[in-house]
C-alpha positions as CSV (number, residue, x, y, z in Angstrom):
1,X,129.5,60.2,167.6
2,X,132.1,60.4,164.6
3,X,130.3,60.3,161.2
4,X,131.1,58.7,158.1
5,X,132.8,61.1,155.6
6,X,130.6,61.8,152.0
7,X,132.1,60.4,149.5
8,X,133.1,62.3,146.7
9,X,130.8,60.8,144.1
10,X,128.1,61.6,146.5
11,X,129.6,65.2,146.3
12,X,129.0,65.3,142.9
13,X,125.4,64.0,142.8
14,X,124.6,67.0,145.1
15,X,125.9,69.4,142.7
16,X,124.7,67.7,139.9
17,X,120.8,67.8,141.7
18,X,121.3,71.6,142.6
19,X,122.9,73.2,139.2
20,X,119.4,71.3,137.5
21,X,117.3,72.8,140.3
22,X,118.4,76.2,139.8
23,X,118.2,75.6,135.7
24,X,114.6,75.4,135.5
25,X,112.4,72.8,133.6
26,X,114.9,71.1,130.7
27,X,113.3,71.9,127.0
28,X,111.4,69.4,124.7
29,X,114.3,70.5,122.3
30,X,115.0,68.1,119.1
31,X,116.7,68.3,115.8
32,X,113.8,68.0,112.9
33,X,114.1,68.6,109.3
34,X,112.0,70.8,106.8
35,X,112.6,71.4,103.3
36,X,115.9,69.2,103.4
37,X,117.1,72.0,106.1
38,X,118.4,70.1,109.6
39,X,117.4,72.4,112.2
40,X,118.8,71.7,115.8
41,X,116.8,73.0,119.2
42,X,113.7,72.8,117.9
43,X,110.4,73.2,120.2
44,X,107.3,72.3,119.8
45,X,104.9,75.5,120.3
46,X,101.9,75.8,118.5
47,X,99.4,73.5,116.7
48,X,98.1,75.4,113.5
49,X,96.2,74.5,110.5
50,X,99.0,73.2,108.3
51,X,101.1,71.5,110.7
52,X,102.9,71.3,113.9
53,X,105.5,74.9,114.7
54,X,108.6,74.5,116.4
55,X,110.4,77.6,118.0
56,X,113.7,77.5,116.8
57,X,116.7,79.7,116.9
58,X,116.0,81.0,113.3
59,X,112.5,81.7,114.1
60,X,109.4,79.6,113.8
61,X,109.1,77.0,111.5
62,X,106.3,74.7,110.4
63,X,106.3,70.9,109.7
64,X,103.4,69.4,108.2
65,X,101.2,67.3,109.6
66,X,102.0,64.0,107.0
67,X,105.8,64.8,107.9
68,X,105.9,64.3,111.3
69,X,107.6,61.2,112.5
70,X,105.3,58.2,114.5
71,X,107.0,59.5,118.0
72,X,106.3,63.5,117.5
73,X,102.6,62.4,116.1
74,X,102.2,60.7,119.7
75,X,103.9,64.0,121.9
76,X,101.7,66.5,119.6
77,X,98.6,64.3,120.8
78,X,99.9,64.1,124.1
79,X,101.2,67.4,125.1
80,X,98.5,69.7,122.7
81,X,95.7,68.0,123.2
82,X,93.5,70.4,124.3
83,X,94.6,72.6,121.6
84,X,93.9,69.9,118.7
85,X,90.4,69.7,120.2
86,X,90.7,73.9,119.7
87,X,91.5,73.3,116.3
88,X,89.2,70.8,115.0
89,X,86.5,73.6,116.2
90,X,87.9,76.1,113.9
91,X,88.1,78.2,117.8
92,X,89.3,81.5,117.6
93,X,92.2,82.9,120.3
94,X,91.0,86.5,121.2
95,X,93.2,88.5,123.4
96,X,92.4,91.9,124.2
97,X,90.6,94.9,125.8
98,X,87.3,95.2,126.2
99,X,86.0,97.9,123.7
100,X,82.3,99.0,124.5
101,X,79.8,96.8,126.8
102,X,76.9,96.2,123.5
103,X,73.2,95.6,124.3
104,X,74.4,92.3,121.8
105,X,77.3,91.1,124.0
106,X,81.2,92.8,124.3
107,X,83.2,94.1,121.9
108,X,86.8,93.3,122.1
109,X,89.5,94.8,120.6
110,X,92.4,93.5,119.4
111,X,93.9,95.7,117.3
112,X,91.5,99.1,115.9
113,X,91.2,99.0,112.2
114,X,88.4,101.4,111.7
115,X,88.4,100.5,107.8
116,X,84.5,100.2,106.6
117,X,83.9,96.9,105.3
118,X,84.7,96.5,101.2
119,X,87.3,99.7,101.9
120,X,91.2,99.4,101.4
121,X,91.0,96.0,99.8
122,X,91.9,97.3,96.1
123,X,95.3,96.0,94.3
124,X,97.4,99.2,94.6
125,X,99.3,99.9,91.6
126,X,102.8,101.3,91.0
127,X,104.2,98.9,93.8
128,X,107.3,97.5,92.4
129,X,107.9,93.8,93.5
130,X,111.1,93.6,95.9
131,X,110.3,97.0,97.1
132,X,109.5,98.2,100.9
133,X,106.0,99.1,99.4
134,X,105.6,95.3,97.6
135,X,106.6,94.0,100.9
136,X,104.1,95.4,103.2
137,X,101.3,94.7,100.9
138,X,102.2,90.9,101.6
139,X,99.2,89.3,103.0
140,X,100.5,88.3,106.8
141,X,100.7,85.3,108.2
142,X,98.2,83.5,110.3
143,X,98.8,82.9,114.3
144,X,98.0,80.8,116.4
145,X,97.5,80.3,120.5
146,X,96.3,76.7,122.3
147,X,95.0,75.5,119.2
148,X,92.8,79.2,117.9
149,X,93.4,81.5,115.5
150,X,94.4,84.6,116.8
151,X,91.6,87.2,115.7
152,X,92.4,90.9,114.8
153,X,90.3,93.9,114.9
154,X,86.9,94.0,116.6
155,X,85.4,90.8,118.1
156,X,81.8,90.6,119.1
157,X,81.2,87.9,122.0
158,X,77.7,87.5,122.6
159,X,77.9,85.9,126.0
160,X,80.9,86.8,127.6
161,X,80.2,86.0,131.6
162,X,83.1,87.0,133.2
163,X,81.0,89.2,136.3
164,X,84.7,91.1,136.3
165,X,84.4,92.4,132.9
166,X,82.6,95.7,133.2
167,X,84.4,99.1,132.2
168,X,85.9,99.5,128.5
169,X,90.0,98.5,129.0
170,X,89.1,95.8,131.1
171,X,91.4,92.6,129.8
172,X,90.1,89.6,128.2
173,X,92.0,86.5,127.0
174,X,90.7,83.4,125.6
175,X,89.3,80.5,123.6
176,X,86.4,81.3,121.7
177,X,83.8,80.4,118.4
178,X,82.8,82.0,115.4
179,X,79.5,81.4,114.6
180,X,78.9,84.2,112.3
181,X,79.1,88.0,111.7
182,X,78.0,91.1,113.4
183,X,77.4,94.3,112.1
184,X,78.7,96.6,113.8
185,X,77.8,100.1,114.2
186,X,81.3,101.9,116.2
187,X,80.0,104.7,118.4
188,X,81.5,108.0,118.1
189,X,83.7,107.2,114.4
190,X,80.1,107.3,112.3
191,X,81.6,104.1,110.8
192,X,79.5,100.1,110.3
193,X,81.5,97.2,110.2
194,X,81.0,93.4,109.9
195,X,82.8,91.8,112.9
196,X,83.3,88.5,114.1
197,X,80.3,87.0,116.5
198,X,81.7,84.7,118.3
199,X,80.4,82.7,121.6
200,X,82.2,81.1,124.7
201,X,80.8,77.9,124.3
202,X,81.9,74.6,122.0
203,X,79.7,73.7,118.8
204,X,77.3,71.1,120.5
205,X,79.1,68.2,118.2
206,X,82.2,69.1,119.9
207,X,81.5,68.4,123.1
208,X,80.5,64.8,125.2
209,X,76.8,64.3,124.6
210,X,74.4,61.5,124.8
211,X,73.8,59.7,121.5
212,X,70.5,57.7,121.0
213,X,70.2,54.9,118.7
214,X,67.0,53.7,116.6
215,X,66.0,51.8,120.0
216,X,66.6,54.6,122.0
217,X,69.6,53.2,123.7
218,X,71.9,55.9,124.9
219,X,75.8,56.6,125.0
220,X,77.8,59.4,126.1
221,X,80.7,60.3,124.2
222,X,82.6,62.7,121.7
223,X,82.2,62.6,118.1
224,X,86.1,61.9,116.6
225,X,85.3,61.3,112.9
226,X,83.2,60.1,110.4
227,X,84.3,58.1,107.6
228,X,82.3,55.7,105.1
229,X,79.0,55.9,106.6
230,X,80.1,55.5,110.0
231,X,81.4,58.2,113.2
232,X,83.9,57.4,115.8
233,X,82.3,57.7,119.1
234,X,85.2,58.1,122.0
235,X,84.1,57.0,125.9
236,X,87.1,56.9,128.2
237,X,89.8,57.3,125.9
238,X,88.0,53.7,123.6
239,X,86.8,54.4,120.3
240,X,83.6,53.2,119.6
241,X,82.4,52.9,115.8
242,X,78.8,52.9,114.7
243,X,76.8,53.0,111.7
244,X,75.1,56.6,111.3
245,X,71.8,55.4,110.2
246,X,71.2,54.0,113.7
247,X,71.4,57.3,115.2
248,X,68.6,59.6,116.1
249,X,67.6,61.9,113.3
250,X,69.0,65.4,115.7
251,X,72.5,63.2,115.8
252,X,72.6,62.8,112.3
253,X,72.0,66.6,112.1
254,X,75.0,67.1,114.1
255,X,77.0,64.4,112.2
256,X,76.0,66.6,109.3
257,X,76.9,69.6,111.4
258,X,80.8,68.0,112.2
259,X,81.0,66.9,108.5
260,X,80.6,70.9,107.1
261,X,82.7,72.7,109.8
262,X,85.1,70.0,112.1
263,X,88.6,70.9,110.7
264,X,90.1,67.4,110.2
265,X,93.9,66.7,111.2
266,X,95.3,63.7,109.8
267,X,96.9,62.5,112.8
């Protein structure tokens, strides 16, 4: 049976699919400008407290949040937003080794400053500005990982279930929250610290809950915001508002609760 010749535009498309298969995934690259500066191949990388950073060839590079155009507020929602939920909990990103097994929980480190608390944090003098010395004593900047700030030093996590974790060295990476201070007596340096406590799960305003009205009618949602007397209740993706003196006085305390800690992102 004789068959048909390809065509050569046919030819083409062929190459055109296989060069893109062996390329990889194509980047979210764009051109965005900050400060007056046009920067071109820009990425999108990390939500943070200030704004949205872009990965760029210069380095990274922060646009804030009220500078962001209508169609990158929509792909930061869309693409981060398990991260902007991250940030609106004030979570923390804590990557590290596990440091000693505590009768309290584990204590991960991520990097070992031994420093007693109230130690090191005097002005030293004779630093000359512009000099190596001037430079180091620059406080650093913050990062940030799926929405956390990364933490440094010693972490407490007071319920850490991963069954794997068991022998000091052992890996842990993850999402977790602050909710207070530990101190922290370090075996074998005679040294006490205060260390983050943190915990592996969510504030309970954070996460989907019933609410209960005056009449006891229920609804379960996420708290999105509160404004002029009243919190945005989501259900299915549909925001709901509703007066928050019809709630149940324990959803007023975590109204309260979202009001004094929720980070807000004006997006």
């Amino acid at each position: 049976m004789k068959m048909n010749p390809i065509s050569r535009r046919t030819i083409a498309a062929l190459a055109c699919l296989l060069a893109v298969s062996h390329a990889g995934p194509l980047l979210h690259a764009e051109t965005i400008i900050v400060g007056g500066r046009t920067i071109e191949n820009a990425e999108m990388a990390e939500v943070t407290d200030v704004g949205m950073q872009y990965k760029t060839p210069d380095g990274p590079v922060v646009v804030p949040w009220a500078e962001l155009s209508q169609f990158q507020r929509t792909t930061v929602q869309t693409r981060f937003a398990e991260a902007l939920d991250h940030l609106r909990t004030r979570a923390m990103w804590v990557e590290g080794t596990v440091f000693e097994r505590h009768k309290d929980g584990v204590v991960v480190q991520i990097s070992l400053d031994l420093t007693p608390a109230g130690e090191g944090e005097e002005k030293k003098e004779g630093v000359e500005p512009g000099t190596e010395s001037a430079e180091a004593e620059k406080p650093k900047q913050t990062e940030w990982k799926n929405g956390g700030e990364v933490a440094k030093g010693l972490v407490m996590i007071k319920d850490l279930k991963d069954s794997a974790i068991k022998m000091p060295g052992d890996p842990v990476a993850g999402i977790f929250y602050k909710v207070g201070t530990y101190t922290y007596e370090v075996g074998g340096f005679n040294l006490i610290k205060e260390i983050a406590l943190a915990s592996s799960a969510p504030p309970a305003w954070a996460t989907e809950r019933e609410w209960t009205n005056l009449e006891g009618k229920k609804i379960r949602a996420r708290l999105r915001a509160v404004k002029d007397g009243k919190c945005l209740l989501e259900q299915g993706g549909k925001g709901y508002p509703y007066p928050i003196d019809q709630l149940s006085d324990e959803d007023k305390g975590l109204i309260a609760d979202f009001e004094k800690h929720a980070r807000l992102i004006p997006l």
